[in-house]
C-alpha positions as MATLAB code, in Angstrom:
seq = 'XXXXXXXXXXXXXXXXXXXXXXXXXXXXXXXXXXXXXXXXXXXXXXXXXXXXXXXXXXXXXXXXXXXXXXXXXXXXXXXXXXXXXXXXXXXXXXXXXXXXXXXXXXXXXXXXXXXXXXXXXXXXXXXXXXXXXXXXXXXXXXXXXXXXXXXXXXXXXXXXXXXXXXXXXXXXXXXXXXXXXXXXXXXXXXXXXXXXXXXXXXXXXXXXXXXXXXXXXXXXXXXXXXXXXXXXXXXXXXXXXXXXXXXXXXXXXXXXXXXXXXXXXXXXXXXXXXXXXXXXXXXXXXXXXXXXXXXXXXXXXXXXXXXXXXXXXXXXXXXXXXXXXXXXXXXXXXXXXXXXXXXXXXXXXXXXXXXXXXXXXXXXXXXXXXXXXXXXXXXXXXXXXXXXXXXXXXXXXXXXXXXXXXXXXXXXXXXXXXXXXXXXXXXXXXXXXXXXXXXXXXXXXXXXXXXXXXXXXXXXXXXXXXXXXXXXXXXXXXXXXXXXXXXXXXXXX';
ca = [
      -6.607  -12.585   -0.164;
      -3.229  -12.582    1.515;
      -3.705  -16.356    2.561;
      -3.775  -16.743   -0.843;
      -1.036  -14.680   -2.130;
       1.295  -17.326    0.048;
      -0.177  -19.999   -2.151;
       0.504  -18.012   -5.056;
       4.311  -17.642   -3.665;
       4.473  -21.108   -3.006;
       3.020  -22.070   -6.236;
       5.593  -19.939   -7.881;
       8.294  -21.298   -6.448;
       6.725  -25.033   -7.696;
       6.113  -24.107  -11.446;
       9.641  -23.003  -11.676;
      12.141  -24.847   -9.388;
      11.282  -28.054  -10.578;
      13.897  -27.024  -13.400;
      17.361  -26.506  -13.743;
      18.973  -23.582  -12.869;
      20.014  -23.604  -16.938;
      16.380  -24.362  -18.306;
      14.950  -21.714  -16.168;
      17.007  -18.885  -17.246;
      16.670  -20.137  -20.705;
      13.819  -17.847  -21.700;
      13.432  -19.023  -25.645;
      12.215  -22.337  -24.217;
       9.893  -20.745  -21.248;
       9.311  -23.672  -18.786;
       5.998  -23.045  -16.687;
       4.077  -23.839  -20.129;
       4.948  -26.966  -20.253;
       3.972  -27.717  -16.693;
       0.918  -26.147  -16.095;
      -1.340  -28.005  -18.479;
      -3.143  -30.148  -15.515;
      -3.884  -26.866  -13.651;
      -7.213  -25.492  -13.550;
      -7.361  -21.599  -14.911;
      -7.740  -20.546  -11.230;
      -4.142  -22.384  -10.492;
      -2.705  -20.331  -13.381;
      -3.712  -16.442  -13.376;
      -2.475  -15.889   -9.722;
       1.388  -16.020  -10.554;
       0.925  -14.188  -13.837;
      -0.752  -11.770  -11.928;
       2.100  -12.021   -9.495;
       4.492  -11.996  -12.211;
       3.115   -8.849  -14.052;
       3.616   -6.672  -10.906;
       6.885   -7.915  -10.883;
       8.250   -7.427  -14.135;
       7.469   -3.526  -13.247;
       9.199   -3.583  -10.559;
      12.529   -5.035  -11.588;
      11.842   -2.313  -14.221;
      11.575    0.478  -11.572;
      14.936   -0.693  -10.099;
      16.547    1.239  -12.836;
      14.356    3.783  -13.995;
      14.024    4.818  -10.573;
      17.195    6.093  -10.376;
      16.704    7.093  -14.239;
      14.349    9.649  -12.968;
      15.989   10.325   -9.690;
      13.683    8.884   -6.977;
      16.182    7.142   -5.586;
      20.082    6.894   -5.780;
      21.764    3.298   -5.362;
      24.011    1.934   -3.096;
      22.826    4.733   -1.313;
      23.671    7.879   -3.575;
      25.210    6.161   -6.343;
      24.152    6.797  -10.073;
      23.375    3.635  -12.427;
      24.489    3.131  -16.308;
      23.044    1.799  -18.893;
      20.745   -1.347  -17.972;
      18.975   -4.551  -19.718;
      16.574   -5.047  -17.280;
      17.057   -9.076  -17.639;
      14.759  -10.052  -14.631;
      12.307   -7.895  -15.892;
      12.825   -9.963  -19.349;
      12.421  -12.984  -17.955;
       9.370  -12.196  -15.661;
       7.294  -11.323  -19.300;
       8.978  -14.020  -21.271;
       9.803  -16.535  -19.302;
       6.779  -16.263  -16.633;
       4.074  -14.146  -17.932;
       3.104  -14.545  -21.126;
       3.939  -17.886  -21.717;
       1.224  -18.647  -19.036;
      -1.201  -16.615  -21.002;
      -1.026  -18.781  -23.611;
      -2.282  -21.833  -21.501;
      -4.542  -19.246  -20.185;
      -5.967  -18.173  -23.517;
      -6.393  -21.705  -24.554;
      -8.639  -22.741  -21.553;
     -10.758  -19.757  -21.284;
     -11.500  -20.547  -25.247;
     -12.276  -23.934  -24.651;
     -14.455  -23.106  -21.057;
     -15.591  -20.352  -23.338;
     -14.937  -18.322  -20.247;
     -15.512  -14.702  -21.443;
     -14.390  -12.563  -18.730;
     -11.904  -14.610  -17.393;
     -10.425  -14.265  -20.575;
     -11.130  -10.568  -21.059;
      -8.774  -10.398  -17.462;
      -6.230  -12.428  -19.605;
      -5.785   -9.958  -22.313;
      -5.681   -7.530  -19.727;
      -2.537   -8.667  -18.319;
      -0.855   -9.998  -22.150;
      -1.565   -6.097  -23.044;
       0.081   -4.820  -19.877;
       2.966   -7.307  -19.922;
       3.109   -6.259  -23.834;
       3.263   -2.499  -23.377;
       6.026   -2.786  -21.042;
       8.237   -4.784  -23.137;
       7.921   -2.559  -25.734;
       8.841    0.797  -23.653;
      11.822   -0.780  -22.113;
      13.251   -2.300  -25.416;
      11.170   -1.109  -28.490;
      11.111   -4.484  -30.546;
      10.509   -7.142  -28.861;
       9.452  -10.530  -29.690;
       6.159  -11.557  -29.911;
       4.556  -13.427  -33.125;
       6.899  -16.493  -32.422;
       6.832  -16.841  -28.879;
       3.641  -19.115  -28.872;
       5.336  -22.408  -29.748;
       9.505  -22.296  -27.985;
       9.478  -25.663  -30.145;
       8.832  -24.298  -33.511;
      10.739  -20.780  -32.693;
      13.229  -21.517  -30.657;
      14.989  -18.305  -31.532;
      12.070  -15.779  -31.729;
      12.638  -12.852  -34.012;
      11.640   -9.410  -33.470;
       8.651   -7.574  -34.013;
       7.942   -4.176  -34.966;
       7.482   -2.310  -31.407;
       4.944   -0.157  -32.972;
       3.024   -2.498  -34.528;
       3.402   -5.006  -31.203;
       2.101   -1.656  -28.874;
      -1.005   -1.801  -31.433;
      -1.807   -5.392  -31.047;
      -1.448   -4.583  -26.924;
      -3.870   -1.659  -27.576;
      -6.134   -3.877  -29.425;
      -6.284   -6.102  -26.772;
      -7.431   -3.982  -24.140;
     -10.269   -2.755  -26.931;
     -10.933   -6.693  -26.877;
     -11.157   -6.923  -22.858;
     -13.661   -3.643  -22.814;
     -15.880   -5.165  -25.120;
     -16.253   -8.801  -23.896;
     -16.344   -7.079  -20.545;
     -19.643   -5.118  -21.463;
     -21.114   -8.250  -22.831;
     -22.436  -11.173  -21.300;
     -20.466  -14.171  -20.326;
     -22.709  -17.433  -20.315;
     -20.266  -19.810  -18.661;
     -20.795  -19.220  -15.324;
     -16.919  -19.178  -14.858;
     -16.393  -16.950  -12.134;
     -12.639  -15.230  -10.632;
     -12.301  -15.651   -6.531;
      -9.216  -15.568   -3.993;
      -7.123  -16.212   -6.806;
      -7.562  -12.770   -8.875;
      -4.633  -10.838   -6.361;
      -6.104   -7.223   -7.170;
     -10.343   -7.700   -7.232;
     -11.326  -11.033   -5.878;
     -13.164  -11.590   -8.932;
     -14.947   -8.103   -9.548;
     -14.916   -7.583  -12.867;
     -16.797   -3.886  -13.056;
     -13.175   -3.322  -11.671;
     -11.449   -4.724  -14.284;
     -13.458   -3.261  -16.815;
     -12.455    0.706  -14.813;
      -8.827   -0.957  -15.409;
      -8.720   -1.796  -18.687;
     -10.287    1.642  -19.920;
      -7.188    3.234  -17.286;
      -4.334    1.171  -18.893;
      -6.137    2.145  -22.013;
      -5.617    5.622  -21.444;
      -2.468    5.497  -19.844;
      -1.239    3.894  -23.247;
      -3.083    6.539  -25.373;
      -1.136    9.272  -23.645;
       1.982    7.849  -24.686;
       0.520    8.068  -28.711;
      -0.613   11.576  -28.291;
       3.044   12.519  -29.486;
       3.147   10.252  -32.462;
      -0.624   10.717  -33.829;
      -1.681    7.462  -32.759;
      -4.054    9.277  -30.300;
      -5.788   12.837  -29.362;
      -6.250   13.880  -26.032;
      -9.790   13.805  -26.712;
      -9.043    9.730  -26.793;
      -7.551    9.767  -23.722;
     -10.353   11.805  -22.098;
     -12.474    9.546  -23.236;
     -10.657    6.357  -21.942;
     -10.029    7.595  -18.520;
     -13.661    9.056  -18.035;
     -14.275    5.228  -17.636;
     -11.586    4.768  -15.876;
     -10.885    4.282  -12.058;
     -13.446    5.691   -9.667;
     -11.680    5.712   -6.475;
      -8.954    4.439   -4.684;
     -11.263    1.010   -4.080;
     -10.156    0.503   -7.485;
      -6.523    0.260   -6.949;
      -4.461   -1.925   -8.627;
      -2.193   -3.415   -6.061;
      -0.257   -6.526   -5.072;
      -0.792   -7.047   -0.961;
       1.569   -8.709    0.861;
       0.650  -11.212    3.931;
       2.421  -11.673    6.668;
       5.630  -13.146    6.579;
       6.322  -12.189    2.921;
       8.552   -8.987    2.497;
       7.867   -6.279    0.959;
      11.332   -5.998   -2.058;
      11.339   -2.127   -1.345;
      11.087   -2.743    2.724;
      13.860   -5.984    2.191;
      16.707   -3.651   -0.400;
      15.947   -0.483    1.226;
      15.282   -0.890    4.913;
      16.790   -4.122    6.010;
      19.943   -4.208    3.709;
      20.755   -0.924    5.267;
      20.724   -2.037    8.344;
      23.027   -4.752    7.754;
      24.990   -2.398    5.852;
      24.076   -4.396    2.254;
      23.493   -2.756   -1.160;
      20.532    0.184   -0.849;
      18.953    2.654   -2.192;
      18.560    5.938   -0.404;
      15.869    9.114   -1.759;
      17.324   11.611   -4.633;
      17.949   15.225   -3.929;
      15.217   15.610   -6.766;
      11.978   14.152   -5.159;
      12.787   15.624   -1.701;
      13.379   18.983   -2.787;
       9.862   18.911   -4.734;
       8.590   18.055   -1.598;
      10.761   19.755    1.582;
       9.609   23.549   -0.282;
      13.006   23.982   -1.920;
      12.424   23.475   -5.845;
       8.551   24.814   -5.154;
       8.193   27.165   -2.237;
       5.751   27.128    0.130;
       3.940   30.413    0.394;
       1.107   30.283    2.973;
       3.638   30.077    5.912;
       1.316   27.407    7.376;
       2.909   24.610    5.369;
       6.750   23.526    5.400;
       7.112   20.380    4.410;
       4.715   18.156    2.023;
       2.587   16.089    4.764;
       3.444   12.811    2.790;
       7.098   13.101    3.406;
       7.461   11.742    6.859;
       5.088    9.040    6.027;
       7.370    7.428    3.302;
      11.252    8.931    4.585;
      12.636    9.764    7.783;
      15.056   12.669    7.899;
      18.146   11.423   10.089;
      19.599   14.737   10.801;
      19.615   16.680   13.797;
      16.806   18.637   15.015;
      15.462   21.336   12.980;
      17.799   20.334    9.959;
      15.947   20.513    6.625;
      15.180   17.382    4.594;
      18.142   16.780    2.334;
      18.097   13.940   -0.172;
      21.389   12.469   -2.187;
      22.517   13.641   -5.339;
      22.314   11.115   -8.219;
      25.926    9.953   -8.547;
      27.386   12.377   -6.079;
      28.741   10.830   -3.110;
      26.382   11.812   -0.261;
      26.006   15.441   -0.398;
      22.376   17.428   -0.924;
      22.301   20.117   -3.836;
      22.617   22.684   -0.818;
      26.344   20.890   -0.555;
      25.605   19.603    3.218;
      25.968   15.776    3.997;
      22.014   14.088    2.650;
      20.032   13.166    5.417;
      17.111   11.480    4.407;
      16.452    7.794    4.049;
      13.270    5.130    3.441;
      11.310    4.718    6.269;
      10.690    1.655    8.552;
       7.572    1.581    8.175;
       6.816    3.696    5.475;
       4.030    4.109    3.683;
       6.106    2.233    0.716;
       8.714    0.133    3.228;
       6.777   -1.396    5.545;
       7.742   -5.057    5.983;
       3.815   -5.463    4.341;
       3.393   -2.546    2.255;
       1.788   -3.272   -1.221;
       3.363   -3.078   -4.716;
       1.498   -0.460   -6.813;
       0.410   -1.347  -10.566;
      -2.138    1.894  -10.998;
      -4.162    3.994   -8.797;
      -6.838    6.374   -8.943;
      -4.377    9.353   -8.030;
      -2.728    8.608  -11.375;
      -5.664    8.425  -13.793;
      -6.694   11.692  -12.086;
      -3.236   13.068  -13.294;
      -3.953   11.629  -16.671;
      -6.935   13.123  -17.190;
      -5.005   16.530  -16.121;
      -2.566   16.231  -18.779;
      -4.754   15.545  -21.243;
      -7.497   18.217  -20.436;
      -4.699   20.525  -20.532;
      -3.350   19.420  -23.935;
      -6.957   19.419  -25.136;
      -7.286   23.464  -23.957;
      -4.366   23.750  -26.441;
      -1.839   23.507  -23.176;
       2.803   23.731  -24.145;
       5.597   23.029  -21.553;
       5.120   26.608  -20.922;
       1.583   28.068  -20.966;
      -0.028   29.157  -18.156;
      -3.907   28.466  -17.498;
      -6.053   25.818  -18.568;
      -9.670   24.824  -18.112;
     -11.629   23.865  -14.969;
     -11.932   20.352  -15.714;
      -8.205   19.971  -15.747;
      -7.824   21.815  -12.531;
     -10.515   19.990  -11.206;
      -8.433   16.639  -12.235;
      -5.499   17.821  -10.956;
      -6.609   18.744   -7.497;
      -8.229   15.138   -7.352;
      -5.008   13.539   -8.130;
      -3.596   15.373   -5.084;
      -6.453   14.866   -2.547;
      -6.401   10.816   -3.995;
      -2.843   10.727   -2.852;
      -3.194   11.894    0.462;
      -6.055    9.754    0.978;
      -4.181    6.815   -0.259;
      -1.333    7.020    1.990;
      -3.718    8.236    4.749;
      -2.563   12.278    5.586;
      -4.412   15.463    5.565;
      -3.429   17.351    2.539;
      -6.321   20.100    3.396;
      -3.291   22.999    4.058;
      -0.810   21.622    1.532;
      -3.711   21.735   -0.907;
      -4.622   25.092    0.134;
      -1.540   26.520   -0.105;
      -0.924   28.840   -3.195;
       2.074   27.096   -4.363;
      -0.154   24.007   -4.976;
      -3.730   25.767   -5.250;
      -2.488   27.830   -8.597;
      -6.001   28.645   -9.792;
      -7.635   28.139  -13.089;
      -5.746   30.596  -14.708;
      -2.500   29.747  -13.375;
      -2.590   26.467  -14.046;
       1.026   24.839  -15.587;
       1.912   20.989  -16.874;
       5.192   21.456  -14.244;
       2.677   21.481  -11.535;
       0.435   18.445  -12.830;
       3.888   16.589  -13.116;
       4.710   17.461   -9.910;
       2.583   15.702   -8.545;
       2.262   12.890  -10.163;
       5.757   12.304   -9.803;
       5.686   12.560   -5.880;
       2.042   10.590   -6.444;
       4.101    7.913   -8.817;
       6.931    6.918   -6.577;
       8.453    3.749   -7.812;
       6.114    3.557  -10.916;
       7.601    2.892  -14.371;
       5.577    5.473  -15.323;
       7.553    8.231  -14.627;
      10.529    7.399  -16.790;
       7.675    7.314  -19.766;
       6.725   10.586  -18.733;
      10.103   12.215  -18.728;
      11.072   10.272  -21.846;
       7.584   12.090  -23.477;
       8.810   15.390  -22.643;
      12.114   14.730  -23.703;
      13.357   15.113  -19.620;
      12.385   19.050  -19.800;
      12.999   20.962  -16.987;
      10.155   23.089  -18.094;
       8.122   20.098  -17.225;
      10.014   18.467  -14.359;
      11.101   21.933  -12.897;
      15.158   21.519  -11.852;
      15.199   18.375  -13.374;
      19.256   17.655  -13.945;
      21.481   15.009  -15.229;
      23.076   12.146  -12.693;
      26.414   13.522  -11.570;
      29.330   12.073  -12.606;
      33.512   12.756  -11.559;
      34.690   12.793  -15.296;
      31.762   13.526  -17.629;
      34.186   13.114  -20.229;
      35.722   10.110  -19.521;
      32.105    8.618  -19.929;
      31.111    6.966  -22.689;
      27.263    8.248  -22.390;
      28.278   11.111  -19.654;
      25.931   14.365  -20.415;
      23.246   11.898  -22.097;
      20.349   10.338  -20.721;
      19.576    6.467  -20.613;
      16.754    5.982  -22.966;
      15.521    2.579  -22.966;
      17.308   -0.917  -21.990;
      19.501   -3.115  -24.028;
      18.651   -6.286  -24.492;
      19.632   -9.006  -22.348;
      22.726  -11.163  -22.785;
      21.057  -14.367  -22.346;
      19.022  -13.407  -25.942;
      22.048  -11.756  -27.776;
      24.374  -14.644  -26.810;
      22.189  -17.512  -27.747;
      19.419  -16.040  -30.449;
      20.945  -14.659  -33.220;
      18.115  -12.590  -34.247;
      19.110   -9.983  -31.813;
      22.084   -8.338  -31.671;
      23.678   -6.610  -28.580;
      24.046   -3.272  -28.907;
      25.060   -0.492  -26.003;
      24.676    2.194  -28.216;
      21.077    1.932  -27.974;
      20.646    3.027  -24.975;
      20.768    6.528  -25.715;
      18.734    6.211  -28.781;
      14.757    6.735  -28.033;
      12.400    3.828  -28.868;
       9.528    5.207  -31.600;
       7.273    5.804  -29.260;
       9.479    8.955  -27.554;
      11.188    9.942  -30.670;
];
């Protein structure tokens, strides 16, 4: 697969550099559509796939230090964003591709190929929508009839994503006549599409979460969804890299500090979750979480506590000493190879812990909940340390983490998916959801900043992105607007 992941790359590069540097960035007139038509469907869904994992990631490069995994330029804290690569990946890249995509499986009458291709328009879809709320969609078939797409109704456009995976589970669970098969070129199963049918009911759920709050779904849905869901890490949704290709996190992080470029350095926030500061450990076998030295190293001297950087301080710890900590050569998630993460088992275990926990009637504050969300909750853990390859059996057996049945809380099910979500989008959905509680997301504070007041949005949080300059300066149908970005999208309201 990695052999042809450099394909991919170079393909890529070859469906989008045959333009200029004007056309490409143009994304009302999206270019690789118009190139692509002589390509087989196997030439096609590789970059999309490519492009998908992507978009989230240019996402995560804000909402990462949103949610305080990581400060940047080392400690610093962001403002408000507009996530324009992340724009261009779905509009210019992605979904313009489905659309040849669509078209051939029809005419191939390729049914699970195109099941895989709904897949990835929902996904590409739902992310649009949570980092901008309307978004275009209805008229971006055809760049020559709508040059200047208007927006859609986010809701209804998060519907028609949701339908889509409903569309993918069924023609997944049906027969598909063509003999049309996915090899090499599907980057996350090699063509197993039992897989894809575990990740379509898991993106499913993961969407379904997000309704519980406006009615759109129960947790009962959810359980439902994610009861089909991933079975194991094997099912992984993940973008390898070969070698010679760099990991972005290993290249911004690891390398550009190094040369002393722009980087990104771990938030007070994550590390004290997991040095035993913001959740003590009580067994006095474990000190630190196991999976901290396998993604930081702590740079202090010997026998000095993990210390991470305060989000828009400028390098001190919440304990007011100097921050220590920093990614890892070699970490699990900065290794010159390491893999992009889409979804994993650890987080539909999580999932399915929040939701058994709303369904036993479960607040920001109860305490308790039923053995299948314990049950979940502990898998989500133990999936984790499997994943990045530790032995969680003391962590896990400690009493700060093995809380019981009964004392059971949705801080400590977000705990852990937090530390199990590291540079996943998700997060900032999840702490949008709960409205960034610190009931939820125990010590969970605003970024610093040296004149609060001075700020235009100082003491608010960044709720979404604006939208991009190169729409609001050339489509007139949407308007630039800063203000927004303290204003929650429907879906978080």
């Amino acid at each position: 697969m990695k052999n042809t992941i450099k394909n991919i790359l170079l393909l890529v590069l070859i469906t989008t550099g045959i333009y200029s540097c004007d056309d490409y960035l143009d994304v009302n007139k999206p270019s690789s559509a118009q190139t692509e038509d002589a390509l087989d469907m196997k030439d096609i869904i590789g970059p999309v796939m490519f492009n998908t994992v992507y978009a989230f990631y240019y996402s995560e490069l804000t909402y990462g230090n949103y949610t305080q995994y990581f400060g940047s330029y080392g400690y610093g804290s962001v403002g408000l964003t507009s996530n324009s690569a992340t724009w261009s990946n779905i509009y210019t890249e992605a979904l313009p591709n489905i659309e040849v995509l669509k078209s051939k499986a029809e005419e191939q009458e390729a049914v699970y190929y195109m099941a895989v291709i709904k897949i990835l328009e929902a996904v590409n879809l739902s992310l649009a929508v949570e980092n901008w709320g309307d978004v275009p969609y209805s008229e971006t078939g055809d760049p020559f009839i709508y040059p200047y797409p208007s927006l859609d109704d986010g809701e209804t456009v998060y519907y028609q994503a949701l339908d889509l995976l409903n569309e993918a589970i069924a023609a997944l669970q049906g027969t598909d006549n063509s003999q049309i098969t996915m090899g090499t070129e599907d980057l996350f199963y090699d063509g197993d599409f039992d897989k894809w049918l575990r990740a379509a009911y898991t993106f499913k759920a993961r969407m379904q979460l997000k309704l519980i709050n406006t009615g759109g779904a129960t947790a009962a849905d959810v359980i439902a969804s994610i009861d089909n869901g991933l079975a194991s890490n094997d099912d992984n949704v993940v973008l390898e890299f070969p070698e010679g290709e760099l990991n972005p996190y290993y290249s911004t992080n690891v390398l550009a500090r190094a040369t002393s470029n722009f980087y990104r350095a771990p938030n007070d926030q994550l590390i004290s979750i997991m040095n035993g500061t913001t959740y003590p450990f009580e067994s006095g076998v474990v000190e630190i979480d196991p999976r901290l030295p396998e993604i930081f190293e702590n740079e202090g001297e010997d026998g000095d506590p993990w210390r991470g950087f305060m989000n828009g301080g400028t390098g001190e710890s919440s304990d007011g000493e100097p921050a220590n900590t920093y990614y890892k050569d070699g970490g699990y998630h900065t290794s010159a190879t390491s893999s992009l993460i889409l979804l994993t088992y650890a987080e539909a275990m999580f999932i399915k812990a929040e939701a058994e926990f709303l369904a036993n009637g479960g607040t920001t504050t109860s305490v308790g909940s039923s053995i299948d969300a314990y049950n979940a909750y502990l898998a989500g853990i133990s999936a984790n340390m499997d994943e990045i390859g530790v032995d969680g059996t003391n962590y896990m057996a400690d009493t700060a983490v093995a809380v019981g049945v009964d004392g059971l809380m949705l801080n400590h099910i977000m705990k852990e998916k937090y530390i199990a979500n590291i540079h996943n989008v998700e997060t900032y959905n999840d702490m949008r959801r709960y409205n960034f509680s610190a009931d939820v997301f125990k010590d969970l504070d605003l970024r610093l900043e040296e004149d609060a007041d001075a700020s235009e949005y100082g003491g608010q949080w960044f709720r979404r992105s604006i939208y991009p300059l190169s729409e609001t300066d050339s489509n007139e149908n949407i308007t630039y607007d800063e203000s927004s970005s303290i204003v929650d999208i429907w879906l978080f309201e």
